[in-house]
C-alpha positions in Angstrom: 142.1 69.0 163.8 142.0 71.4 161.1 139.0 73.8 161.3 137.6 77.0 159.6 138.8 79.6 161.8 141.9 81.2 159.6 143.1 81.7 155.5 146.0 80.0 154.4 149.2 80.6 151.5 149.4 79.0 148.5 149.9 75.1 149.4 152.5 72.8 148.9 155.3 71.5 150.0 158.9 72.6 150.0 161.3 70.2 147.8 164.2 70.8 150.0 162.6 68.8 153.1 162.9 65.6 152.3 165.9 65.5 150.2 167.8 67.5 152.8 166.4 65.0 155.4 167.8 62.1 153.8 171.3 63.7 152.6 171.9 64.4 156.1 170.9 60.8 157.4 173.1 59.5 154.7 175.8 61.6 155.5 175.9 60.3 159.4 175.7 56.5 158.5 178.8 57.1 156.5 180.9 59.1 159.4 179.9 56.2 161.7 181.0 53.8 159.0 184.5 55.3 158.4 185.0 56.3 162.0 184.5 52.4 162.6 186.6 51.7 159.7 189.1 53.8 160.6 189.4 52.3 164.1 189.8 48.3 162.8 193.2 47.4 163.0 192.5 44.4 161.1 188.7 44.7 159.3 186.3 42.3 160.9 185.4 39.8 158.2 188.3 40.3 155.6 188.5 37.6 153.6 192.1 37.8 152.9 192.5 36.8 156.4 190.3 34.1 157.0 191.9 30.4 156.5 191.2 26.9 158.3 194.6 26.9 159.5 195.6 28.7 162.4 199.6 29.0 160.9 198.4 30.3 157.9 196.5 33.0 159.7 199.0 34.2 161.3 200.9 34.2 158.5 198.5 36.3 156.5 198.4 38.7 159.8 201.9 39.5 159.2 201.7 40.0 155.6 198.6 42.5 156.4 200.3 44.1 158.9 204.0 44.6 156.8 201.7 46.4 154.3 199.7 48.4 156.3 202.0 51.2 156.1 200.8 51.4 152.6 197.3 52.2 153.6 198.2 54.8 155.9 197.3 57.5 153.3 194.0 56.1 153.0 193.9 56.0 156.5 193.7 60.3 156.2 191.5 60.1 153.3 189.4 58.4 155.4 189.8 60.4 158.5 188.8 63.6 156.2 185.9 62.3 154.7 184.7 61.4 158.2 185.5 65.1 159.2 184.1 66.5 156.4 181.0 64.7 156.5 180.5 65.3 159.8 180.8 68.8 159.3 178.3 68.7 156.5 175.7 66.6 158.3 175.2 69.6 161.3 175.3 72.6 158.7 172.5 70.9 156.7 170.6 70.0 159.8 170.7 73.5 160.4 170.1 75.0 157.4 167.1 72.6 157.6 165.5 74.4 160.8 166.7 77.6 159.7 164.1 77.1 156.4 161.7 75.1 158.7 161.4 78.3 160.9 161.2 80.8 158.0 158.6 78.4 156.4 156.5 78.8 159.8 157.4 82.5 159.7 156.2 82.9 156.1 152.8 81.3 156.6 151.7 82.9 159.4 152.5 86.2 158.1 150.2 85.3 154.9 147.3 83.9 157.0 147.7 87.2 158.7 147.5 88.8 155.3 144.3 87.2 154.4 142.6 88.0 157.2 142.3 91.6 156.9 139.4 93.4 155.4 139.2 94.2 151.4 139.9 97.9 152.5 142.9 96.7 154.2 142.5 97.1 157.3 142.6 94.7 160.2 139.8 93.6 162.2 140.2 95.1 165.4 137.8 95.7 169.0 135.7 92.3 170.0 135.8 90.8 166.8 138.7 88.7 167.9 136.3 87.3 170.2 134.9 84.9 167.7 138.3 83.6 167.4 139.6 80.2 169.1 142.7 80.4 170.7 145.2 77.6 169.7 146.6 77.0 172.7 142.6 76.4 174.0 141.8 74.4 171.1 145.0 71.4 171.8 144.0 72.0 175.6 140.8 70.5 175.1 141.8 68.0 172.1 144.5 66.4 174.6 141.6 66.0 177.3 139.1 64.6 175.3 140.3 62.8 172.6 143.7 61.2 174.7 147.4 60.8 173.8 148.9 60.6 170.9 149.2 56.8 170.8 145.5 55.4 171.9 144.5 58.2 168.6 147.2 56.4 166.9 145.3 52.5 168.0 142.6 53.9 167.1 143.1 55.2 163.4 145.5 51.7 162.7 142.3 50.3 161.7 142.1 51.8 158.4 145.2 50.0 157.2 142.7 47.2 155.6 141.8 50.7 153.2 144.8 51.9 152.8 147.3 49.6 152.4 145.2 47.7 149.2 144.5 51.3 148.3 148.6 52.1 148.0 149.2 48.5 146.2 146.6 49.1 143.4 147.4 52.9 142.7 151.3 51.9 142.3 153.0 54.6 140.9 154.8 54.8 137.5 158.6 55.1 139.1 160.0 54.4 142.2 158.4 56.8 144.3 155.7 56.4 147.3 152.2 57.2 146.0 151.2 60.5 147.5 148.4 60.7 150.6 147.3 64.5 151.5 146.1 64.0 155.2 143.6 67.2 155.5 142.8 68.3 159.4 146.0 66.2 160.2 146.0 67.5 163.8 149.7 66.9 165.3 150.3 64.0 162.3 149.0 60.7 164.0 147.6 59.4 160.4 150.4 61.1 158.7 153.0 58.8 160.5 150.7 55.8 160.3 150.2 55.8 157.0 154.5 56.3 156.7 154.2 53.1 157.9 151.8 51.9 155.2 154.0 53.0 152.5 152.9 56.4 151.5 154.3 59.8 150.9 151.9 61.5 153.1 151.3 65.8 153.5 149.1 67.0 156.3 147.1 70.1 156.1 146.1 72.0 159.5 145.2 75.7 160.1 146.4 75.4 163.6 150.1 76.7 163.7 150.4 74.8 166.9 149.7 71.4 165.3 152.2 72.3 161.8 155.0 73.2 164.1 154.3 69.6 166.0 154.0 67.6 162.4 157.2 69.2 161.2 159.4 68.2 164.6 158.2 64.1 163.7 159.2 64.8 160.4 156.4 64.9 158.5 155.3 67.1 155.5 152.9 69.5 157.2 151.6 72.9 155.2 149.6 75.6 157.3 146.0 76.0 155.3 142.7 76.2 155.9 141.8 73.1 154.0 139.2 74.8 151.8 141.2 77.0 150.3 144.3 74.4 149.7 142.0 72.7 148.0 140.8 75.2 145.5 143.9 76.6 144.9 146.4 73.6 144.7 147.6 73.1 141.7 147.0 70.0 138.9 148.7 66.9 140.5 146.3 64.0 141.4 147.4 61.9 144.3 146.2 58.4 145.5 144.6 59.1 148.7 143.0 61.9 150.5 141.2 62.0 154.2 139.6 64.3 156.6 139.3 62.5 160.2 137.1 64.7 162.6 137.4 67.6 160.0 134.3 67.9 158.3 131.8 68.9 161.7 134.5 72.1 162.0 133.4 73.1 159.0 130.9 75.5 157.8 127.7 72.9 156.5 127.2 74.9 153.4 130.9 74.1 152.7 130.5 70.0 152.8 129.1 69.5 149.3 132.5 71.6 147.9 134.6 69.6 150.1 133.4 66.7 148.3 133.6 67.9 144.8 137.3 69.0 145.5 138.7 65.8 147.2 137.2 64.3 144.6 138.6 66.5 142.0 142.4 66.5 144.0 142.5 62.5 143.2 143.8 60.2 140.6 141.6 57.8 139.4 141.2 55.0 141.2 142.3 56.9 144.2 140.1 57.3 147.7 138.6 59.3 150.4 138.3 58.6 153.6 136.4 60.7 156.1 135.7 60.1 159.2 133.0 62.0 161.7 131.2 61.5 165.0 127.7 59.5 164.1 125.1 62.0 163.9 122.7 59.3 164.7 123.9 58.8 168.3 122.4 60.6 170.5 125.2 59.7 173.1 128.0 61.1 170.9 126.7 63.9 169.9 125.9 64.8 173.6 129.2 63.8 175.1 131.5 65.0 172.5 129.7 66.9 169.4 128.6 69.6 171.6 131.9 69.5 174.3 133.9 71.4 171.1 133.0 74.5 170.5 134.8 74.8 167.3 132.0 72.3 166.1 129.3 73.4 163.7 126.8 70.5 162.8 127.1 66.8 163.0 127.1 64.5 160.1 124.2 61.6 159.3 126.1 58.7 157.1 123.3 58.6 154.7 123.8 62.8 154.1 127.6 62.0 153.6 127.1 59.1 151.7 124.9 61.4 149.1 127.3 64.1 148.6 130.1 61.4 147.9 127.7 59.8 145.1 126.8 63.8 144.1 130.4 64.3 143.6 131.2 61.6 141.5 132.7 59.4 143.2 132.0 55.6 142.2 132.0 53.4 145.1 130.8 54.4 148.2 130.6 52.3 151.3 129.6 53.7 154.9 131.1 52.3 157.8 130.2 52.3 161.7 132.7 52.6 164.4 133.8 52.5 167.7 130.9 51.1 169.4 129.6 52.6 172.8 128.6 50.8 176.0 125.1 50.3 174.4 126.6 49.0 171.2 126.4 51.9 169.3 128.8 53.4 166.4 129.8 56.8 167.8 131.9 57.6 164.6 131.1 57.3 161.0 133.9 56.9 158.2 132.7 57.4 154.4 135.3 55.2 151.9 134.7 56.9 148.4 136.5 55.2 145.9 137.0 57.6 142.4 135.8 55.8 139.2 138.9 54.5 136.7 139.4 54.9 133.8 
């Protein structure tokens, strides 16, 4: 998950993705439909050659067939089209990783940038010994936390949030309301909540978990969440969450977090943050303190309070995946912004 150990560029996502995404899926249904087109000597399902009568079918065969000289030309047309689309298709899928590499390029470079000292120079010597290693941190996320799919089971229980959430936000044309997924980690809730119907962005500062969002497809921008936040630029969206974000981040820095989500959404949109329960003893033992990238644990009634402080107008505190003894080792907070 996203944590506070690099800077980030200015956010936001590139308008090119998805459009080039679906151009190019369009382009490939329609080579496979005029390829198979192309290849029907008589079109399954014509209606001019369907008929009760098997004489009469035959007789319409005929006809069909006497005239398909005729068609011939269209025959090529179509044979070009399938070319040329074709052809299409594979330069815009590479144009697309060509940009998806600079993209990668560009925002390390700038993270880079803003890590050197106001005098310009870099840090240098054993400061780079407070630094995580990325490669270390997914080590250890992919041995305690699992695969990809039981984090998947586990997070498809917040689609009784976000799936009312999506219907009552609407939007005022046909788009998807938009969902910025913050600590996004290698996208698990970005694709889940695909399936949910929104338009979902994750935010990581972990190069290694952008680079693994952008191969599924999904709208991934490398930042350290703080500054995305405070630097993104006026356009509310629907839904906003931080799953096993907020104990990676400096304490001091919570209360901001709040007033920023909180500032990022539409009203009537959400937050929903999820934590390990500081109130377990258990938890915090077997997996607060296992992460070293971990600062301090979370107590629901402490994050409930900086919701409220922030302004937001509903806030409900739910317990979660229970322990052997019954008890929630993870907290989510569901903050719901006032409407107007």
């Amino acid at each position: 998950m996203e944590d506070d150990r690099s800077s980030t560029v200015a956010p936001g996502s590139e308008p090119w993705e998805g459009t080039t995404r679906e151009l190019a899926a369009a382009l490939r249904e329609l080579v496979t439909r005029l390829r198979e087109e192309q290849g029907q000597p008589l079109p399954e399902g014509e209606a001019f050659l369907q008929s009760p009568s098997s004489m009469r079918r035959r007789l319409k065969t005929i006809v069909f067939r006497t005239t398909r000289p005729a068609t011939r030309r269209y025959d090529r047309l179509t044979a070009d089209l399938a070319t040329i689309a074709g052809d299409l298709a594979a330069r815009l899928a590479e144009a697309e990783e060509v940009m998806r590499k600079a993209r990668g390029d560009y925002e390390r470079l700038e993270m880079e940038l803003r890590a050197l000292s106001p005098s310009g120079a870099a840090t240098t010597g054993s400061a780079v010994w407070t630094e995580i290693p990325d490669g270390y941190y997914w080590a250890f996320e992919r041995r305690m936390r699992g695969a990809a799919g039981s984090i998947e089971d586990r997070l498809r229980g917040y689609e009784e949030l976000a799936v009312p959430l999506r219907e009552a936000v609407g939007t005022t044309d046909d788009r998807r309301p938009r969902w910025i997924d913050l600590g996004c980690g290698q996208g698990e809730f970005c694709a889940l909540l695909g399936e949910w119907g929104w338009d979902a962005e994750g935010v990581d500062a972990s190069p290694e978990a952008i680079e693994a969002c952008r191969a599924r497809g999904i709208d991934a921008t490398l930042a350290n969440v703080l500054t995305y936040l405070e630097t993104r630029p006026h356009d509310p969206v629907g839904g906003v969450s931080a799953i096993q974000l907020i104990e990676h981040l400096p304490r001091r820095a919570w209360v901001h977090l709040f007033q920023e989500i909180h500032r990022a959404l539409a009203p009537g949109g959400a937050l929903l943050l999820e934590t390990i329960n500081g109130q377990n003893p258990d938890a915090i033992a077997d997996y607060f303190v296992a992460d070293v990238t971990h600062t301090w644990p979370g107590h629901p009634e402490t994050l409930r309070l900086m919701a409220e402080h922030a302004g937001f107008d509903e806030v409900e505190v739910r317990f979660l995946h229970e322990d052997h003894r019954g008890r929630a080792q993870d907290v989510a907070i569901w903050a719901v912004k006032a409407s107007p």
